[in-house]
C-alpha positions in Angstrom: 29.8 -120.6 142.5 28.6 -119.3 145.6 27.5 -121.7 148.6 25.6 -121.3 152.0 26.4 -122.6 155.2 25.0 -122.6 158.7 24.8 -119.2 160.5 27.4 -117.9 163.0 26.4 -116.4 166.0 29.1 -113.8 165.3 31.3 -112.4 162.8 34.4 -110.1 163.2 36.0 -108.4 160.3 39.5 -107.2 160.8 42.4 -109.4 162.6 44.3 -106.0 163.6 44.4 -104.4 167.3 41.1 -104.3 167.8 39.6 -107.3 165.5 42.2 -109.7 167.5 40.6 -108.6 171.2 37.1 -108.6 170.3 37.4 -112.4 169.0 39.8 -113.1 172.1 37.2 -112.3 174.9 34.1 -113.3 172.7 36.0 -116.9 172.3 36.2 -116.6 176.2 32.8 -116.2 176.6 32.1 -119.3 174.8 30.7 -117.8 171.5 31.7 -119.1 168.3 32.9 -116.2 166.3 34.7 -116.4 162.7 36.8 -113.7 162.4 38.2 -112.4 158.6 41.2 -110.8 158.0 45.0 -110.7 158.0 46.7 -110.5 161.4 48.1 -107.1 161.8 48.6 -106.5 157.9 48.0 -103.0 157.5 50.8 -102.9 160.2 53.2 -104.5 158.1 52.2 -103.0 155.3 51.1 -99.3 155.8 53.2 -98.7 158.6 57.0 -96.8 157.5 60.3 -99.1 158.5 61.7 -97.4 162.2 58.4 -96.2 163.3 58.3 -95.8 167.0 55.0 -96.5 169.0 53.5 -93.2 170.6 52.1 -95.2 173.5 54.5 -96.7 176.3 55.4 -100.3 176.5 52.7 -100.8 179.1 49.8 -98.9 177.1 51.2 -101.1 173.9 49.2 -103.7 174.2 46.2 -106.0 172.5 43.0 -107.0 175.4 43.1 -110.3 176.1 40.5 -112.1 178.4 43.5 -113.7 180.4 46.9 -112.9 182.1 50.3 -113.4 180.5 49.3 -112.0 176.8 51.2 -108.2 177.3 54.0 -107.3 175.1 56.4 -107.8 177.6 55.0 -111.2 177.8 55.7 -111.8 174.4 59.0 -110.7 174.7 59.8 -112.7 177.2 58.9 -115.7 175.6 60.1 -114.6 171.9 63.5 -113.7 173.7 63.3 -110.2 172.6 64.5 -107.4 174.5 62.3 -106.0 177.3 61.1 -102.7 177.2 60.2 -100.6 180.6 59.4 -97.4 181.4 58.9 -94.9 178.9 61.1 -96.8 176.3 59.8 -96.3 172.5 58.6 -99.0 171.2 59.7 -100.3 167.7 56.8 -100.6 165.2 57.8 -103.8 163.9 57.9 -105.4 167.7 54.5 -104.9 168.1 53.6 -106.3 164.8 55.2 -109.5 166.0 54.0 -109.3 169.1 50.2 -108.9 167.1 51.0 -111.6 165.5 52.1 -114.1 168.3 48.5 -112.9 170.2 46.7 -114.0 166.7 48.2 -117.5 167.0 48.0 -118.1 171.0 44.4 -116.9 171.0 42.2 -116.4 167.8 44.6 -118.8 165.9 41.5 -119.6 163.6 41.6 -116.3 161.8 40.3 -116.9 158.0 42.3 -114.8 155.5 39.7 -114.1 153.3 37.9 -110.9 152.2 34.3 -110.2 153.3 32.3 -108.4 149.8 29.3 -107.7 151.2 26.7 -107.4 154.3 23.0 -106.8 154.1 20.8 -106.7 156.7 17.8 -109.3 157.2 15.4 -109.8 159.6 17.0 -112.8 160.9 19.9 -110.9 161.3 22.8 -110.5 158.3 24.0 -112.2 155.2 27.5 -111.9 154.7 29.2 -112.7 151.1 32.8 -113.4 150.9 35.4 -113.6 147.9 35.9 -117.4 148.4 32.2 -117.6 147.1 30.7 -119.0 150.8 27.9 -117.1 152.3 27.0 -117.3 155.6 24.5 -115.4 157.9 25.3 -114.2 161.4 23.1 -112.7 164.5 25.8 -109.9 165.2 28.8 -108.2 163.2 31.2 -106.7 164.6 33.3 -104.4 162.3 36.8 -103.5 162.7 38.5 -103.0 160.1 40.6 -100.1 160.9 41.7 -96.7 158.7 42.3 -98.7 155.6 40.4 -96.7 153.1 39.5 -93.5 155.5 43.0 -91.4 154.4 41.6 -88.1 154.5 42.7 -85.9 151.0 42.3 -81.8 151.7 40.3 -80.7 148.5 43.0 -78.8 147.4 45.3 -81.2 147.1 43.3 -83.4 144.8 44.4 -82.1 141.5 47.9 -83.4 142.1 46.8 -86.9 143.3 47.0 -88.0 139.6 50.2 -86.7 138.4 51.6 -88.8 141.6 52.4 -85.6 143.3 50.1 -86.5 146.6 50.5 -89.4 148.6 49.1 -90.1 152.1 51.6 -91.1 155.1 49.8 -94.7 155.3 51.1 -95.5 152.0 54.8 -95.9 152.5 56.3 -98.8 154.5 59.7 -98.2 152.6 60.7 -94.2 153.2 64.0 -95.1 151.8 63.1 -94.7 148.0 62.9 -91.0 148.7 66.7 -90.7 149.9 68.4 -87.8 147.5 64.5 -86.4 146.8 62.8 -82.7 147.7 59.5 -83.1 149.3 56.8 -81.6 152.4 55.4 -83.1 154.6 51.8 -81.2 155.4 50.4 -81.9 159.0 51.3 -81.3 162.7 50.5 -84.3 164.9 52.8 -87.9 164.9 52.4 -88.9 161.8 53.3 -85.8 160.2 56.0 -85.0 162.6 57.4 -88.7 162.4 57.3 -88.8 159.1 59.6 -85.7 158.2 61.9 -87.4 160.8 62.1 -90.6 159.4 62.4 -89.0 155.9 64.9 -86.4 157.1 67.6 -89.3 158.6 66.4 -91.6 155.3 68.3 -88.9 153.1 65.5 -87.0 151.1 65.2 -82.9 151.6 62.3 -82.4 153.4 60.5 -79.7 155.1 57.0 -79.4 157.5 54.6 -77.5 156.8 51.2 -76.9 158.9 48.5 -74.6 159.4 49.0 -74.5 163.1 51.0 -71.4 164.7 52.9 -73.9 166.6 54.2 -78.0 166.8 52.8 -79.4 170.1 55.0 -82.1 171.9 54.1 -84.5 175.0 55.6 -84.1 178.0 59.2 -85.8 178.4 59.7 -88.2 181.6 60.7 -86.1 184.7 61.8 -87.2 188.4 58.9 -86.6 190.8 57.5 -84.8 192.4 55.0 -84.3 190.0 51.3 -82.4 190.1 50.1 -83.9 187.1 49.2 -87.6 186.7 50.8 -89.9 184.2 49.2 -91.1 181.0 50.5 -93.2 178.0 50.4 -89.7 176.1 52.2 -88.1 179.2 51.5 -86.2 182.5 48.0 -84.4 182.0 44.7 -84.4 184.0 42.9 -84.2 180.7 45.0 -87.4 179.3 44.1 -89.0 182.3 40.3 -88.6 182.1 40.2 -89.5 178.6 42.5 -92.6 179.0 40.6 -94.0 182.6 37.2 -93.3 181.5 36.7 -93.6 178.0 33.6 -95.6 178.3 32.0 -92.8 179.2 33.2 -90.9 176.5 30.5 -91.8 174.1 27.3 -90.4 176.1 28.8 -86.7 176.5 26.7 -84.7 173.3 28.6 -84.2 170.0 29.6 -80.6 170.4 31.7 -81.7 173.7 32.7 -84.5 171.9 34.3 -83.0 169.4 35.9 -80.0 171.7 37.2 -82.4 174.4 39.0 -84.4 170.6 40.8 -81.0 169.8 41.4 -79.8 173.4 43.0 -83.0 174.5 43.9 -85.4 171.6 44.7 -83.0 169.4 47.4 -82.9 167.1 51.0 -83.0 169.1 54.2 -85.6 168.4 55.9 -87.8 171.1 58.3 -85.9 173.8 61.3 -88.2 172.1 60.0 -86.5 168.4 61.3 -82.9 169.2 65.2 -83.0 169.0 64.2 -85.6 165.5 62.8 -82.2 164.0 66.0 -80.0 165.0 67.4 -80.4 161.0 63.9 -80.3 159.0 62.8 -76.6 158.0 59.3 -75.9 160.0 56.8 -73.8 158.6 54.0 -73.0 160.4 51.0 -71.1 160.3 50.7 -72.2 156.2 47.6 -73.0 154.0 48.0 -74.8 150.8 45.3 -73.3 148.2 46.0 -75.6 145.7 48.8 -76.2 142.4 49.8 -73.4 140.9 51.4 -74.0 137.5 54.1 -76.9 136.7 55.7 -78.1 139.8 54.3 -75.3 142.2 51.6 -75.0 144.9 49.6 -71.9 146.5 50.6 -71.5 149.7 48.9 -68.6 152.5 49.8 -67.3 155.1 46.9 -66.4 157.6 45.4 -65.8 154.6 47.6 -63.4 152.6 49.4 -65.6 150.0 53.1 -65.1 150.1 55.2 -67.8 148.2 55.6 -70.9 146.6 56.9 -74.2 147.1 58.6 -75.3 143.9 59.5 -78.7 142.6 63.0 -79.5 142.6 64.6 -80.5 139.2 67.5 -82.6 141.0 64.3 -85.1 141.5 61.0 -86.0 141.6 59.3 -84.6 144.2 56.7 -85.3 146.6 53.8 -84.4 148.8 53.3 -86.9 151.7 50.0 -85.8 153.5 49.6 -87.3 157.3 46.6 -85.0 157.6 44.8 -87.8 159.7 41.4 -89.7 158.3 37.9 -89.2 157.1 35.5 -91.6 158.8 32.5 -92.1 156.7 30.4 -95.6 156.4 30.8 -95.2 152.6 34.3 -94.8 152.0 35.7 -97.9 151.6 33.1 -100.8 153.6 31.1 -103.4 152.2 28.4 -102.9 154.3 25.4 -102.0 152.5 22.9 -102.0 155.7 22.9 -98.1 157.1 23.7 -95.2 156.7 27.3 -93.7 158.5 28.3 -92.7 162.1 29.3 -89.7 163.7 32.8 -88.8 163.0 34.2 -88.7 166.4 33.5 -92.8 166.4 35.3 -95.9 167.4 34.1 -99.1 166.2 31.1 -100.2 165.0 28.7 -103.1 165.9 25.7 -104.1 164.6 22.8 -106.2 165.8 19.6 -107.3 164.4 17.1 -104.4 164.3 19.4 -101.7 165.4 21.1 -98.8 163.2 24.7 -98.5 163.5 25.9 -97.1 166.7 29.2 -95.4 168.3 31.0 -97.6 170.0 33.1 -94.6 171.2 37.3 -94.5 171.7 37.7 -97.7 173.9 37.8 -101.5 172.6 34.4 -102.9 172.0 35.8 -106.2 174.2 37.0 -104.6 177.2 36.8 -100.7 177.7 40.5 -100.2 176.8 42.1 -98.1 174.8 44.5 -99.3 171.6 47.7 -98.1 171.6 48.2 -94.9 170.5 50.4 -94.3 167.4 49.4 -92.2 164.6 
């Protein structure tokens, strides 16, 4: 049976990177905010064993309203090695580290599953699986890619026979030791992904439509003409990571250029020599299956070969061909209609439509660290 209780002035749904900041500095502000979720859970639970971090140490890090919350602090105080520099950093470090921000700062996180939001003109009315409704002046929503795994259309048919499987899906890469598979896509995931398939023991190859892999820049000894980023030396990387909050009132169309020009798909500097034992092929389209076992593969167009399922094992087709970011894929939220694609969180407020909140953190202007 359902039950009411007193409105909240806000409500934050999602306890990962972003979820955990937002309720941080709100808390600071001296709003009373319920925030719903499991801390960091679709780290620990989408995120493949030995994945390393894309950002640095220093860019690797959750916003907090005070000093003394980094990820070196944490390690400090966990007794945990201490990263510098342009040292990876381990995946499953920063999910403890997520953690350990969750309980010294938003320590009141409710593990339960919002079902619902409607809109009302008092603001909106929130339904949750433990049967409470409540109603709250301002959501914010940050729920992360959960749900937003983007499938190429020709690819579908063999997401039934098991054949098709998105990169987000596997924590455990070790049950495909002794097994054929490809990997299609070009940027971290993809590239990190044949790597950390590759050393688990399965036969793996890349394959891309791209012409070429693109890595970031390896550490050098100055002098150096370009400025350092988290992503590496690049005056593009630089604008994008220093003034993101400007990023959201450029028009679409430069949007979207500046996305593919600058943060398009490329792999960490440490990524490249990873690769030097997976077969690359690049500059490949896959049309679709093609009979038992087989998929349509062209090149620029011209179809040329197959790729055939081995009969040593069951094969596979990972796909870390990024995400699909529309309102109605997975969301609750029954109170508008989606966003533009090139968007960062959400927030809603009474009488407003959904709006962009752009690439930085809705609670501070900085950016999350950047991994996939």
């Amino acid at each position: 049976m359902s039950r009411s209780t007193a409105a909240a002035p806000v409500v934050v749904i999602g306890a990962g990177p972003y979820g955990l900041s937002t309720a941080a500095h709100l808390k600071a502000r001296g709003l009373h905010v319920r925030v719903f979720g499991s801390p960091m859970a679709s780290w620990a639970e989408n995120m493949p064993a030995g994945m390393l971090l894309k950002s640095p140490p220093s860019a690797s890090l959750l916003s907090a309203p005070h000093t003394g919350f980094t990820l070196d602090a944490y390690c400090r105080e966990a007794g945990e090695t201490r990263l510098t520099g342009h040292d990876p950093v381990p995946v499953e470090m920063f999910f403890r580290y997520g953690r350990w921000f969750a309980e010294q700062l938003v320590p009141e996180v409710e593990n339960v599953r919002v079902l619902g939001i409607g809109r009302q003109t008092d603001g909106f009315h929130l339904k949750l699986a433990s049967g409470e409704e409540l109603r709250t002046q301002a959501v914010v929503a940050a729920r992360g890619m959960d749900g937003f795994a983007y499938v190429p259309e020709a690819l579908v048919p063999l997401v039934p026979e098991g054949l098709v499987s998105h990169s987000s899906q596997h924590a455990d890469l070790a049950k495909f030791a002794g097994h054929d598979g490809v990997v299609v896509g070009a940027g971290q995931s993809a590239q990190e992904s044949a790597a950390l398939l590759g050393e688990a023991g399965a036969r793996v190859r890349l394959t891309a439509r791209t012409q070429r892999l693109v890595f970031g820049t390896a550490p050098t000894p100055p002098p150096h003409w370009q400025p350092d980023t988290p992503l590496g030396r690049s005056w593009g990387l630089y604008a994008v990571v220093h003034h993101a909050a400007a990023f959201r009132f450029l028009p679409v169309p430069t949007r979207l250029r500046l996305i593919k020009r600058v943060l398009g798909p490329f792999g960490s500097w440490w990524l490249k020599p990873r690769l030097d034992g997976v077969p690359v092929r690049l500059g490949e389209i896959i049309t679709g299956p093609s009979g038992t076992g087989m998929l349509s593969v062209s090149r620029l167009g011209v179809p040329t070969d197959a790729l055939t399922r081995s009969k040593r094992g069951t094969s596979w087709l990972p796909r870390a061909t990024g995400s699909s970011w529309t309102l109605w894929t997975s969301s609750p939220l029954s109170c508008g209609p989606s966003w533009p694609g090139p968007a960062g969180p959400p927030l809603w407020t009474p009488g407003s439509s959904p709006r962009c909140r752009g690439s930085t953190s809705p609670a501070s202007g900085q950016r999350p660290p950047s991994v996939r």
